[in-house]
PDBQT receptor file of N, H, CA, C and O in Angstrom, charges set to zero:
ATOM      1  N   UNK A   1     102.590 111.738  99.219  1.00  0.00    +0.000 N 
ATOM      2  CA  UNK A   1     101.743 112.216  98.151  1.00  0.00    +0.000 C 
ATOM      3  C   UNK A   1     100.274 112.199  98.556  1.00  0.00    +0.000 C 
ATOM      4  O   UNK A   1      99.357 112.783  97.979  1.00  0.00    +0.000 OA
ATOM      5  N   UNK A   2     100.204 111.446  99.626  1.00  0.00    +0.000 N 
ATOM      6  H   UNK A   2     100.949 110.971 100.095  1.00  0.00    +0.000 HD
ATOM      7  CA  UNK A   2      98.794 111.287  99.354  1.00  0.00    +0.000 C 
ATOM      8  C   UNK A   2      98.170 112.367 100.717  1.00  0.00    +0.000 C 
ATOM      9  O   UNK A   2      97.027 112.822 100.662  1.00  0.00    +0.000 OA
ATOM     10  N   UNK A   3      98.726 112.544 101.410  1.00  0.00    +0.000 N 
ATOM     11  H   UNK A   3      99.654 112.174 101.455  1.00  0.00    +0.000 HD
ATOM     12  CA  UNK A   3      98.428 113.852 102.473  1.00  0.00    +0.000 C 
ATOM     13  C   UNK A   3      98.549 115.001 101.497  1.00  0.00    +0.000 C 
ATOM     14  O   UNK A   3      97.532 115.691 101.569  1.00  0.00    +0.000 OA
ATOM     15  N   UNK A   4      99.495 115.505 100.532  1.00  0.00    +0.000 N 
ATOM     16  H   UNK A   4     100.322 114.944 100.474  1.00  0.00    +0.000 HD
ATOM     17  CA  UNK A   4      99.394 116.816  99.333  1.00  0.00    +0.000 C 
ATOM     18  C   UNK A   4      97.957 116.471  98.905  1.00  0.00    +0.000 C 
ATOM     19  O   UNK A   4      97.129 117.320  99.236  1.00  0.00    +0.000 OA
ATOM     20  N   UNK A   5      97.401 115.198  98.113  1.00  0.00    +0.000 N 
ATOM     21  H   UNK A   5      98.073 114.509  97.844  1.00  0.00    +0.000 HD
ATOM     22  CA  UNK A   5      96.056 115.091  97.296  1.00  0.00    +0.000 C 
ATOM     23  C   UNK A   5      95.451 115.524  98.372  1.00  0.00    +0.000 C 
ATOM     24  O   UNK A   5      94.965 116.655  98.361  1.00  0.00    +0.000 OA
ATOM     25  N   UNK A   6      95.358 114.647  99.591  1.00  0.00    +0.000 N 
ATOM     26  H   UNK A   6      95.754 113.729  99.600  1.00  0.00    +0.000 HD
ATOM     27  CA  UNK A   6      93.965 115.450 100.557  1.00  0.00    +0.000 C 
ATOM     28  C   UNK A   6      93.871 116.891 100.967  1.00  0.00    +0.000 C 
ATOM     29  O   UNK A   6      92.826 117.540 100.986  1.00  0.00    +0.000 OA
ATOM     30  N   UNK A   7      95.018 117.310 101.280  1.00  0.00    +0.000 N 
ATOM     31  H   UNK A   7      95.867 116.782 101.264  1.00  0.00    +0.000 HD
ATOM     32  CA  UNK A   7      95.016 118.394 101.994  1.00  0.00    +0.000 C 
ATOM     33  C   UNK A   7      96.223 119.772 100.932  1.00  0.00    +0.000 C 
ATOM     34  O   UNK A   7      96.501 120.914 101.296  1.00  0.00    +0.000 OA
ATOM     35  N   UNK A   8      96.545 119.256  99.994  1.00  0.00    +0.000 N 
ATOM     36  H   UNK A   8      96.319 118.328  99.697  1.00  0.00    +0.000 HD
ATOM     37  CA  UNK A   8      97.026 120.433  98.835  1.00  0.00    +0.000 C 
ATOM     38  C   UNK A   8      98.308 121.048  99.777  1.00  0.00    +0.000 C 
ATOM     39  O   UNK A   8      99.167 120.396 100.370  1.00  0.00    +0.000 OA
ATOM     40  N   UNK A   9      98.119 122.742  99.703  1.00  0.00    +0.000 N 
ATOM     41  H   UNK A   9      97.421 123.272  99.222  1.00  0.00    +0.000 HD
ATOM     42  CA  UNK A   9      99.122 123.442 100.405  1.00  0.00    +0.000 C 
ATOM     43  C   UNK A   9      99.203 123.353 102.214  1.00  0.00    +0.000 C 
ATOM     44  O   UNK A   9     100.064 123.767 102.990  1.00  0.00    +0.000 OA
ATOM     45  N   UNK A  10      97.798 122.563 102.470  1.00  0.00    +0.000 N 
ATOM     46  H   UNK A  10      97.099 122.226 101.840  1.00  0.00    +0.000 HD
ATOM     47  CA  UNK A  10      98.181 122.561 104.182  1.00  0.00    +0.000 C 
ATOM     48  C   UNK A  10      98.874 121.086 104.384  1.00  0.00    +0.000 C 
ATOM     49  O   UNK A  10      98.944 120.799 105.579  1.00  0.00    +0.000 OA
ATOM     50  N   UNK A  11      99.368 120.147 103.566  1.00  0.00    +0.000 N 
ATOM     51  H   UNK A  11      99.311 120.380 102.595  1.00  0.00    +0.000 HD
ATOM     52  CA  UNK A  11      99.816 118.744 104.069  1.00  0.00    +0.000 C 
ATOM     53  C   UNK A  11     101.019 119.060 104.756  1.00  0.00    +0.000 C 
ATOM     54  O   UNK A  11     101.218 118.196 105.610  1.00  0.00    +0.000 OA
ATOM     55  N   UNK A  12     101.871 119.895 104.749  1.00  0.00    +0.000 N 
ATOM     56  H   UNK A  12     101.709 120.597 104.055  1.00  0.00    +0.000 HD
ATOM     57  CA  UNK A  12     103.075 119.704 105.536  1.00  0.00    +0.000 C 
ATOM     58  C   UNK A  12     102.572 120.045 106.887  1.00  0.00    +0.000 C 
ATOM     59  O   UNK A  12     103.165 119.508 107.823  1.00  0.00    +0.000 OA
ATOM     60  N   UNK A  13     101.515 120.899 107.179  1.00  0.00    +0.000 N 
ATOM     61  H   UNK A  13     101.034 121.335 106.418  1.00  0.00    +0.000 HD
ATOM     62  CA  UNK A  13     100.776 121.710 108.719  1.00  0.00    +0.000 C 
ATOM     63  C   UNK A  13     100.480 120.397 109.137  1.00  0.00    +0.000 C 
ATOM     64  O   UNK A  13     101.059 120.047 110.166  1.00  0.00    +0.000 OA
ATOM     65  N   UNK A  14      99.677 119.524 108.569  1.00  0.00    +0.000 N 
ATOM     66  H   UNK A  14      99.206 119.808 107.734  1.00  0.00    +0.000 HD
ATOM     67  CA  UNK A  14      98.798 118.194 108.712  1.00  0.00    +0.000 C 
ATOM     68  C   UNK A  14      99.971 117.708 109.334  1.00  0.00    +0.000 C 
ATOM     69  O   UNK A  14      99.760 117.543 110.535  1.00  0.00    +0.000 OA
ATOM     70  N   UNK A  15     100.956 117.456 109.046  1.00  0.00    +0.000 N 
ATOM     71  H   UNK A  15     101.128 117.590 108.070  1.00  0.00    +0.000 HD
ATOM     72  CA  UNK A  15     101.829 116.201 108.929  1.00  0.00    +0.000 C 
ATOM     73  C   UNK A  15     102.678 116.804 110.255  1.00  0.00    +0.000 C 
ATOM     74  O   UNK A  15     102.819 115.956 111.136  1.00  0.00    +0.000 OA
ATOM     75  N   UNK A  16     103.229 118.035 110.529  1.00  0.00    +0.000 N 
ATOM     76  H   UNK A  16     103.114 118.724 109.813  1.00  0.00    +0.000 HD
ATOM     77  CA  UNK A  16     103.308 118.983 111.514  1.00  0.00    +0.000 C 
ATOM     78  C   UNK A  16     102.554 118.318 112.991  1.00  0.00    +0.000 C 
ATOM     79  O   UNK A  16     102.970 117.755 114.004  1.00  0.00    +0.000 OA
ATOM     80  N   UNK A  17     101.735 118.579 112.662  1.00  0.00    +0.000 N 
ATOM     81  H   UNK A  17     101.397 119.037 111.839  1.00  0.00    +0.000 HD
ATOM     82  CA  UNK A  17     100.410 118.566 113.784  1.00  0.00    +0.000 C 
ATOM     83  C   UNK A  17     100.240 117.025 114.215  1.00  0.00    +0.000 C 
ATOM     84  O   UNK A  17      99.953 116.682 115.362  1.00  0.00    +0.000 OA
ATOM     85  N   UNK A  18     100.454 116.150 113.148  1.00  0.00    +0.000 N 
ATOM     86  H   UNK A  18     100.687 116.429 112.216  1.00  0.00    +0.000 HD
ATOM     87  CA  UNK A  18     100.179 114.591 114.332  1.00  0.00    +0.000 C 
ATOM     88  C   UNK A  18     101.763 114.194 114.400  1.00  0.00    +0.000 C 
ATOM     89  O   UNK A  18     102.064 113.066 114.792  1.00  0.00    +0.000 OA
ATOM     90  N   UNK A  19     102.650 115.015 114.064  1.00  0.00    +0.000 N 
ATOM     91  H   UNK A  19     102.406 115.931 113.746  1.00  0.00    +0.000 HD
ATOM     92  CA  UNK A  19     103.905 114.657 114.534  1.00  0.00    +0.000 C 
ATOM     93  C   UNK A  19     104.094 115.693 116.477  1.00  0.00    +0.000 C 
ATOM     94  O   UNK A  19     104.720 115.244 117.437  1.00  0.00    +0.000 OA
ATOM     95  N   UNK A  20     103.428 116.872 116.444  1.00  0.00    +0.000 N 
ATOM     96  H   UNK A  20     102.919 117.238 115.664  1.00  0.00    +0.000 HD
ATOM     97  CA  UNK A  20     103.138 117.012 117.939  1.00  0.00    +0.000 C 
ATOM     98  C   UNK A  20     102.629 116.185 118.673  1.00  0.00    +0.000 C 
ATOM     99  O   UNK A  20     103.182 115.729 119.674  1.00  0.00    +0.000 OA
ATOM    100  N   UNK A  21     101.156 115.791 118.145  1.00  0.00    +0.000 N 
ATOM    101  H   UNK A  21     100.707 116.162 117.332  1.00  0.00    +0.000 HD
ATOM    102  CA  UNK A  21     100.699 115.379 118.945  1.00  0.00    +0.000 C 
ATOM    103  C   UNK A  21     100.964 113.726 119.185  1.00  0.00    +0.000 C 
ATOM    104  O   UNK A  21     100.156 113.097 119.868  1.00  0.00    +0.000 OA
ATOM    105  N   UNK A  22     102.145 113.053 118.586  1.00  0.00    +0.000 N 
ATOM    106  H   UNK A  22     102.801 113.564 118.032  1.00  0.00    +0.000 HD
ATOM    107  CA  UNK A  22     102.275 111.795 118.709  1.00  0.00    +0.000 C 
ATOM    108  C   UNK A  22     104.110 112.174 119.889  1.00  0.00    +0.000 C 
ATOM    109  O   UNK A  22     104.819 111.306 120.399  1.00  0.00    +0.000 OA
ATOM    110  N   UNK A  23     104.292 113.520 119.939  1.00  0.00    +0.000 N 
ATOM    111  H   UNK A  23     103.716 114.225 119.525  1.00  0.00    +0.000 HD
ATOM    112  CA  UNK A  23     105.460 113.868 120.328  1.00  0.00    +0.000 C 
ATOM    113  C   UNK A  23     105.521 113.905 121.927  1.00  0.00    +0.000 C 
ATOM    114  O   UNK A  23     106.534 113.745 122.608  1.00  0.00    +0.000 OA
ATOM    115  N   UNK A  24     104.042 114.185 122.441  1.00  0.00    +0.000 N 
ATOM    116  H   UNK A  24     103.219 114.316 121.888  1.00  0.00    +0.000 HD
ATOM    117  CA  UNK A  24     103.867 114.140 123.617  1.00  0.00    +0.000 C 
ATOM    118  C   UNK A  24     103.695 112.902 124.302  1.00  0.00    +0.000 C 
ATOM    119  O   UNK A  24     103.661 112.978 125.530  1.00  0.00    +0.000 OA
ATOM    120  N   UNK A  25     103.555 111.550 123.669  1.00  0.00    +0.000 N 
ATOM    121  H   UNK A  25     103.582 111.488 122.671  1.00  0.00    +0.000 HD
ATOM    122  CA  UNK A  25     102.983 110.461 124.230  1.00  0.00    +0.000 C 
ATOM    123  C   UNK A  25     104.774 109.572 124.174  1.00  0.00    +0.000 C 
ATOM    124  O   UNK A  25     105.922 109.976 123.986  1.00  0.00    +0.000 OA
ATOM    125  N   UNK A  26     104.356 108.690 124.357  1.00  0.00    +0.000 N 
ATOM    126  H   UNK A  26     103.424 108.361 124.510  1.00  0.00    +0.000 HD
ATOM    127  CA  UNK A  26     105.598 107.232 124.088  1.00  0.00    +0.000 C 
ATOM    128  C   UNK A  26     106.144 107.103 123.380  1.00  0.00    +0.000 C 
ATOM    129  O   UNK A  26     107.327 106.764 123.348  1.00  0.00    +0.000 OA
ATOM    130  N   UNK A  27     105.202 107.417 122.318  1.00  0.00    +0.000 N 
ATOM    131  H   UNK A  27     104.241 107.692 122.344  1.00  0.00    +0.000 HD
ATOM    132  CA  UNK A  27     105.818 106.879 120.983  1.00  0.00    +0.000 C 
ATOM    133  C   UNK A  27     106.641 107.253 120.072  1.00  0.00    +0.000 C 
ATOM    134  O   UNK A  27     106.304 107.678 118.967  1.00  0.00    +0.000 OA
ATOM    135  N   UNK A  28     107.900 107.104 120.519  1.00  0.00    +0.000 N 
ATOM    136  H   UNK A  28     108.173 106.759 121.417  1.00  0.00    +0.000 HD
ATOM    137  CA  UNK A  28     109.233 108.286 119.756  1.00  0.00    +0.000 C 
ATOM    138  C   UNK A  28     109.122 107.597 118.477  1.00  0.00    +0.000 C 
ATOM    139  O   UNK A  28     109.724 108.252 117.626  1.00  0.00    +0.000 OA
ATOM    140  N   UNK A  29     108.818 106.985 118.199  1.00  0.00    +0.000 N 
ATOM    141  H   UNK A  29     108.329 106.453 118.890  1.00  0.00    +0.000 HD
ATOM    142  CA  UNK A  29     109.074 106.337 116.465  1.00  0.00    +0.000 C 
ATOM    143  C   UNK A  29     108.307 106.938 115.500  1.00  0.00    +0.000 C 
ATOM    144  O   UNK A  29     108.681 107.304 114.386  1.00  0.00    +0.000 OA
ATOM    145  N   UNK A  30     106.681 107.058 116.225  1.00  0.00    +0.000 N 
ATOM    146  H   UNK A  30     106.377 106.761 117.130  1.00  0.00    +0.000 HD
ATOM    147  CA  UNK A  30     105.538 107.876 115.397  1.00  0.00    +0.000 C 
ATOM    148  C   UNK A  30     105.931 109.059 115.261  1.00  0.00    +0.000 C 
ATOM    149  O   UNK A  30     105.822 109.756 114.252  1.00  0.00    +0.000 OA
ATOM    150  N   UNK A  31     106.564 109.427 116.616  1.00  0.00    +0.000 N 
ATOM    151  H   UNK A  31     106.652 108.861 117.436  1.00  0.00    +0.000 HD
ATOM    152  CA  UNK A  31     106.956 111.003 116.225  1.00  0.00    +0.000 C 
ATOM    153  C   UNK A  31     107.780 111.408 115.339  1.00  0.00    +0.000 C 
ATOM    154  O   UNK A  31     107.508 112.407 114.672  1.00  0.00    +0.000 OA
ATOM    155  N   UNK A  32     109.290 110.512 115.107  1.00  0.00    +0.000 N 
ATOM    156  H   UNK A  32     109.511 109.701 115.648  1.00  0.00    +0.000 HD
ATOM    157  CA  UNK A  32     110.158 110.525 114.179  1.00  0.00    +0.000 C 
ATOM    158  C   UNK A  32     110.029 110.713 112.582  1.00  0.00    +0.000 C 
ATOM    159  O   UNK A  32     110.668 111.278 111.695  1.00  0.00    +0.000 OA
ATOM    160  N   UNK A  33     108.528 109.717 112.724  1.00  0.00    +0.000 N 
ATOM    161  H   UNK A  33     108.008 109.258 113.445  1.00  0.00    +0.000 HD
ATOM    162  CA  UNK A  33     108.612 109.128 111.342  1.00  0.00    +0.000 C 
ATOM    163  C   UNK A  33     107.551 110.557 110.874  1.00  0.00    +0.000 C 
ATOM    164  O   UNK A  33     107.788 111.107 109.799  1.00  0.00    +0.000 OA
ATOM    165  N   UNK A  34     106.679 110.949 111.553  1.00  0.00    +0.000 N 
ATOM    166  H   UNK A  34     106.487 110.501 112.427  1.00  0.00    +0.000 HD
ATOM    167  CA  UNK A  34     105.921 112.353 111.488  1.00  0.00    +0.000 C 
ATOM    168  C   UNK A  34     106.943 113.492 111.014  1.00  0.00    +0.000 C 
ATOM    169  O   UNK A  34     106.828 114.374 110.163  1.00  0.00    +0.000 OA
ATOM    170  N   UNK A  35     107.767 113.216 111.700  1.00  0.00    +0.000 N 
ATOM    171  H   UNK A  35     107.861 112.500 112.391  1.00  0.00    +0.000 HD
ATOM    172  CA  UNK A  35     108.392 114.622 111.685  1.00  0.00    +0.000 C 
ATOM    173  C   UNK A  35     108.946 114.480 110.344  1.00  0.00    +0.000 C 
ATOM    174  O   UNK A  35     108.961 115.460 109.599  1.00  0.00    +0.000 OA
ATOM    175  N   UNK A  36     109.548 112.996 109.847  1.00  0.00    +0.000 N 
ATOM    176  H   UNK A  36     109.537 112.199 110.452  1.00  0.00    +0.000 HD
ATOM    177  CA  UNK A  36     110.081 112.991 108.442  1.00  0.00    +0.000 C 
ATOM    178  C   UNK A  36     109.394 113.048 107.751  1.00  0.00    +0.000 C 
ATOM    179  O   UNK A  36     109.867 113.641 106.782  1.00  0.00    +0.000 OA
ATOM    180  N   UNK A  37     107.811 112.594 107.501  1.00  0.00    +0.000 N 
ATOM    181  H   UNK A  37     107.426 112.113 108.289  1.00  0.00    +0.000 HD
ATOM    182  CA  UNK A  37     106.695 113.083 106.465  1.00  0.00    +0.000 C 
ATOM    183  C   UNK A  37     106.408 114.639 106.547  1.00  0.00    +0.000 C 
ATOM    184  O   UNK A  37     105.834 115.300 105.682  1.00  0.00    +0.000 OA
ATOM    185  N   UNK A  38     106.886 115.071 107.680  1.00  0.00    +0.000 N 
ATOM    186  H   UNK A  38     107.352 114.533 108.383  1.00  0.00    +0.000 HD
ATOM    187  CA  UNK A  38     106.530 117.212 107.598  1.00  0.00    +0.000 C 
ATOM    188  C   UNK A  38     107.597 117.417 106.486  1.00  0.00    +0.000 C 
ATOM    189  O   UNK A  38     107.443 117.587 105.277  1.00  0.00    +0.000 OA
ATOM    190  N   UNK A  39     108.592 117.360 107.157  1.00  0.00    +0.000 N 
ATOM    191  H   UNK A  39     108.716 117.223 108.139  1.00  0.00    +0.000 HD
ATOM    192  CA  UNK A  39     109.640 117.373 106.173  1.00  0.00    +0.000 C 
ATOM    193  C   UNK A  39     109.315 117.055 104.596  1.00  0.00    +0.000 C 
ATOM    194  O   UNK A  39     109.056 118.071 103.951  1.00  0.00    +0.000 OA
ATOM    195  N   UNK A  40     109.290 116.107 104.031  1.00  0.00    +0.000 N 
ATOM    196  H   UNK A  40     109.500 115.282 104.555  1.00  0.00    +0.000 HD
ATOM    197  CA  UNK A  40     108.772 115.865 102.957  1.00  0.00    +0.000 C 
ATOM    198  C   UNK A  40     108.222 116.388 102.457  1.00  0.00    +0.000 C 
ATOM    199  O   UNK A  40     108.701 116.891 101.440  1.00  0.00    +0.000 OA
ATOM    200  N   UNK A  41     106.996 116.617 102.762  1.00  0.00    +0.000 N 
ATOM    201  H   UNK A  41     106.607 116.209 103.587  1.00  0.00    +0.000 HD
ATOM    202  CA  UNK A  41     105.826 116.905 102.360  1.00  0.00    +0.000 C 
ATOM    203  C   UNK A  41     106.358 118.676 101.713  1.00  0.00    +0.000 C 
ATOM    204  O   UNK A  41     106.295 119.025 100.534  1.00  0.00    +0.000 OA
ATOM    205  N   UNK A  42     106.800 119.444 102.755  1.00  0.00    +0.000 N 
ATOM    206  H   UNK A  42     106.851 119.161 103.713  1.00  0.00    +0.000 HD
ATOM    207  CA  UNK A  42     106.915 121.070 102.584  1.00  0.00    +0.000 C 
ATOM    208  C   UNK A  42     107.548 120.316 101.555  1.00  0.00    +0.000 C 
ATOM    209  O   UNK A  42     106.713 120.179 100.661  1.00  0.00    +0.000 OA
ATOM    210  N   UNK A  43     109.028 119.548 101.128  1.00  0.00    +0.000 N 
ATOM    211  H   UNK A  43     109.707 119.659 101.854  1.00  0.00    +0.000 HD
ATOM    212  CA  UNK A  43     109.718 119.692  99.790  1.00  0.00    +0.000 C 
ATOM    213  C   UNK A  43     108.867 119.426  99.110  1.00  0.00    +0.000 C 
ATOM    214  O   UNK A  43     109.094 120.342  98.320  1.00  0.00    +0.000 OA
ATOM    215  N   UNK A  44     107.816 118.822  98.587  1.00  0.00    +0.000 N 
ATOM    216  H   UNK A  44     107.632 118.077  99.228  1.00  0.00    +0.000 HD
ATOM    217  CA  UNK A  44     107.031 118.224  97.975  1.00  0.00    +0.000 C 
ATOM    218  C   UNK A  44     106.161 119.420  97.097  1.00  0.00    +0.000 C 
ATOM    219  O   UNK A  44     106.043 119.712  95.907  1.00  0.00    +0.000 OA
ATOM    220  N   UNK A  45     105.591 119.966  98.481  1.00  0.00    +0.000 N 
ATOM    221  H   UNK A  45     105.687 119.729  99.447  1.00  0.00    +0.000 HD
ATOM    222  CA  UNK A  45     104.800 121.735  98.307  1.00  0.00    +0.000 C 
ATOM    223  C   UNK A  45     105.482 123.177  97.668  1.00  0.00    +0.000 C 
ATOM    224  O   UNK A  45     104.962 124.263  97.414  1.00  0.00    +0.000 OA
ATOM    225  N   UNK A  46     106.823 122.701  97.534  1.00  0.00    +0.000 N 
ATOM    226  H   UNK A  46     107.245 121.818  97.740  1.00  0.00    +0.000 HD
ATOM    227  CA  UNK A  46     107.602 124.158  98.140  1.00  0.00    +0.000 C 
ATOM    228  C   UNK A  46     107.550 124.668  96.278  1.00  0.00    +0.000 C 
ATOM    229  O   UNK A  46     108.195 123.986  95.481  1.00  0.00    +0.000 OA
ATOM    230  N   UNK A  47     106.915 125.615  95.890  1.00  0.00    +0.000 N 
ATOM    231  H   UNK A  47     106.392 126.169  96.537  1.00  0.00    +0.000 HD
ATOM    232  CA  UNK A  47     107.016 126.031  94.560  1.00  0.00    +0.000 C 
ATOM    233  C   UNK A  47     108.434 126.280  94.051  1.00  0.00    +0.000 C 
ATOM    234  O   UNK A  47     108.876 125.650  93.089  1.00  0.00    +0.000 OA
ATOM    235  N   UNK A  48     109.056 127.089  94.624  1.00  0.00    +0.000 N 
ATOM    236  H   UNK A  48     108.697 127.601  95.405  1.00  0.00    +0.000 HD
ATOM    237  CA  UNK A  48     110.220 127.200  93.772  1.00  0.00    +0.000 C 
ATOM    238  C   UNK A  48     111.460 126.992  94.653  1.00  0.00    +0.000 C 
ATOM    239  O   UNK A  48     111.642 127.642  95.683  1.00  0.00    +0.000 OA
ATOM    240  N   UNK A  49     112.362 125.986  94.164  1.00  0.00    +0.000 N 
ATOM    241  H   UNK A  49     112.214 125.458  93.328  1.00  0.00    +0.000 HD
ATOM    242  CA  UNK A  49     113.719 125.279  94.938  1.00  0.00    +0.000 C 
ATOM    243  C   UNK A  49     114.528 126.426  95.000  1.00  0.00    +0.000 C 
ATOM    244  O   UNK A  49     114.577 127.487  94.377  1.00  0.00    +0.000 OA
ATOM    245  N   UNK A  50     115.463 125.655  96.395  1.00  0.00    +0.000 N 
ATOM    246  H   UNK A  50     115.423 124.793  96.901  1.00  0.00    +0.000 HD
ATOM    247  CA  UNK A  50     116.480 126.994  97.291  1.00  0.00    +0.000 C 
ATOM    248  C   UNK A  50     117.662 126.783  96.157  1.00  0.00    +0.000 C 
ATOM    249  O   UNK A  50     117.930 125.821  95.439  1.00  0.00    +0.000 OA
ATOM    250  N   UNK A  51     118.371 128.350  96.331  1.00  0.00    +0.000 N 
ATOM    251  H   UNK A  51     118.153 129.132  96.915  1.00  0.00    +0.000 HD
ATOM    252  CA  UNK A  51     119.383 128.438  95.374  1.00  0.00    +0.000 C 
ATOM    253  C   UNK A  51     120.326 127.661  94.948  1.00  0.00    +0.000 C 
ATOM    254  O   UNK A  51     120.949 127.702  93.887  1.00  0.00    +0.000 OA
ATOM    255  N   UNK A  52     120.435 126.619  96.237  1.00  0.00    +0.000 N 
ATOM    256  H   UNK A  52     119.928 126.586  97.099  1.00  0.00    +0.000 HD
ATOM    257  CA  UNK A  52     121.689 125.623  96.477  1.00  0.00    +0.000 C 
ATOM    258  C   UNK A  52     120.667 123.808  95.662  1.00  0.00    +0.000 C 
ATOM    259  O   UNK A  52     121.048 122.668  95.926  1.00  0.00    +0.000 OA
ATOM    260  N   UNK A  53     119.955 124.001  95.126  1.00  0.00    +0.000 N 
ATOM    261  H   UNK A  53     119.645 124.927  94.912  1.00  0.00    +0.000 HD
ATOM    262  CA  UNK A  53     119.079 123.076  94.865  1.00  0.00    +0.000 C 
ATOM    263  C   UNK A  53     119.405 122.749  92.921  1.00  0.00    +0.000 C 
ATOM    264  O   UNK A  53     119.610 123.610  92.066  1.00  0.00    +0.000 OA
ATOM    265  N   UNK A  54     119.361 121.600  92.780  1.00  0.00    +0.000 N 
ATOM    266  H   UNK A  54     119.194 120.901  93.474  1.00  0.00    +0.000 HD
ATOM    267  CA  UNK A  54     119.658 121.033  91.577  1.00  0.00    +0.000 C 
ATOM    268  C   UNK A  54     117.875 120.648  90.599  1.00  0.00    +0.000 C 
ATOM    269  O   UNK A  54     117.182 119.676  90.898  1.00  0.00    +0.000 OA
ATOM    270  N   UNK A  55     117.462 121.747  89.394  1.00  0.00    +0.000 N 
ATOM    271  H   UNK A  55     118.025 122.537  89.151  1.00  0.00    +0.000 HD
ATOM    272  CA  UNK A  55     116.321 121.467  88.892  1.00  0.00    +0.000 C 
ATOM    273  C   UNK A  55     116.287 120.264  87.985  1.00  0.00    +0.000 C 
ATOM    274  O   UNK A  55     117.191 120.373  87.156  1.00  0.00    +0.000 OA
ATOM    275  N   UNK A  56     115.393 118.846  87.779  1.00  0.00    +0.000 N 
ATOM    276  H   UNK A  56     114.658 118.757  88.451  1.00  0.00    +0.000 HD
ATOM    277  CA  UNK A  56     115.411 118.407  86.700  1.00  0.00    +0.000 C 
ATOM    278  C   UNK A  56     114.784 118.661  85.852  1.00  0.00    +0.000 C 
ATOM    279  O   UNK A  56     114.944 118.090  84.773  1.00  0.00    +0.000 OA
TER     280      UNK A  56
């Protein structure tokens, strides 16, 4: 949530981008855990849910 408040519709790019750049170094965990906040984040952003998706 708090990468959406700073950065609105670009937080999943944000979250994208230091999951590369933590992808090139050692640190497979930073990268992992990056890649699961990209993830997130787009569901977080995504205006309207995929067909196969349950609304509350």
């Amino acid at each position: 949530m708090l990468l959406v408040r700073r950065h609105g519709e670009d937080a999943a790019d944000v979250a994208g981008r230091e999951a590369k750049k933590h992808g090139k170094g050692e640190d497979d965990l930073t990268y992992v855990v990056w890649c699961w906040i990209a993830r997130a984040t787009a569901e977080l952003i995504k205006a309207v849910p995929g067909e196969d998706e349950r609304v509350h």
